[in-house]
N, C-alpha and C positions, 0 to 999 in steps of 0.2 A: 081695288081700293080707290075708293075717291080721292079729289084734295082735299076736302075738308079732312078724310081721317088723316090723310099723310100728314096735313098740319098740323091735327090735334099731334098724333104722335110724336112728333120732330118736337112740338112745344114741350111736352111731356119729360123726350129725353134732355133736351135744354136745361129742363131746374132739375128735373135729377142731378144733372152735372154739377151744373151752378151751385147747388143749394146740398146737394146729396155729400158733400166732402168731408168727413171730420175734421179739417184744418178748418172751412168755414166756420163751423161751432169754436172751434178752439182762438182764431180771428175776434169774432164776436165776443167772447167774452174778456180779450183783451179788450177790446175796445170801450166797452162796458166800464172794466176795471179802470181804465187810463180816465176814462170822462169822470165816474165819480168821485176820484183822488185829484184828478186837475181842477175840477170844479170846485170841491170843498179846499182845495190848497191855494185858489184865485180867491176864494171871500174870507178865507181866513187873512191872506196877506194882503186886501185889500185892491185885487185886480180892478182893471177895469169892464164894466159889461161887457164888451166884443171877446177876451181874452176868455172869462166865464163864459159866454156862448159858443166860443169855439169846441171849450171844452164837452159842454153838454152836444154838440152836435157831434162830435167824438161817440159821445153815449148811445144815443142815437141811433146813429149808423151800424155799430156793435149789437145792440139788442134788434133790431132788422137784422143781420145776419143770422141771431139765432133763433129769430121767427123762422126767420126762411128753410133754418135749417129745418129745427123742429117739423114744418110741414111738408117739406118736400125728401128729406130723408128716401133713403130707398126702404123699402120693408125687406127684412130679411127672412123670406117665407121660403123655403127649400133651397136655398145658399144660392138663388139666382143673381141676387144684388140689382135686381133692375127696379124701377119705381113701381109703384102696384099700377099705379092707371095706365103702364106702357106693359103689362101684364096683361091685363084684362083687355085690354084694345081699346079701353078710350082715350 
């Protein structure tokens, strides 16, 4: 095995981890949640823009979690739980 596959591989199992969690997904959608209730509750009580952008970067960060999640998930193809492209060898 070269380095290049060993990297690819190593990179592969990295977001599986990172990104493969159900707590990530469940993370992110708090996150989601917090940012558009802080946000719509800073312009309704009249926040100031930093206090609003805090909140929407809240948001943010939440829905990238559950990008990450969505694509890096493990496939659950014969109850190996490993990611497909560390499957298949890329």
């Amino acid at each position: 095995m070269s380095f290049e596959d060993e990297r690819a591989e190593l990179k592969a199992a990295t977001q599986a981890v990172l990104f493969g969690n159900h707590r990530i997904f469940i993370m992110g959608i708090l996150g989601v949640m917090a940012g558009v209730v802080g946000a719509a509750a800073g312009i309704t009580e009249g926040a100031g823009i930093l206090e609003i952008l805090s909140f929407v970067g809240i948001g943010v960060l939440g829905l990238t979690l559950i990008v990450g999640y969505v694509i890096f998930r493990p496939k659950e193809v014969g109850g190996s739980g490993q990611h497909a492209s560390a499957r298949s060898g890329r």
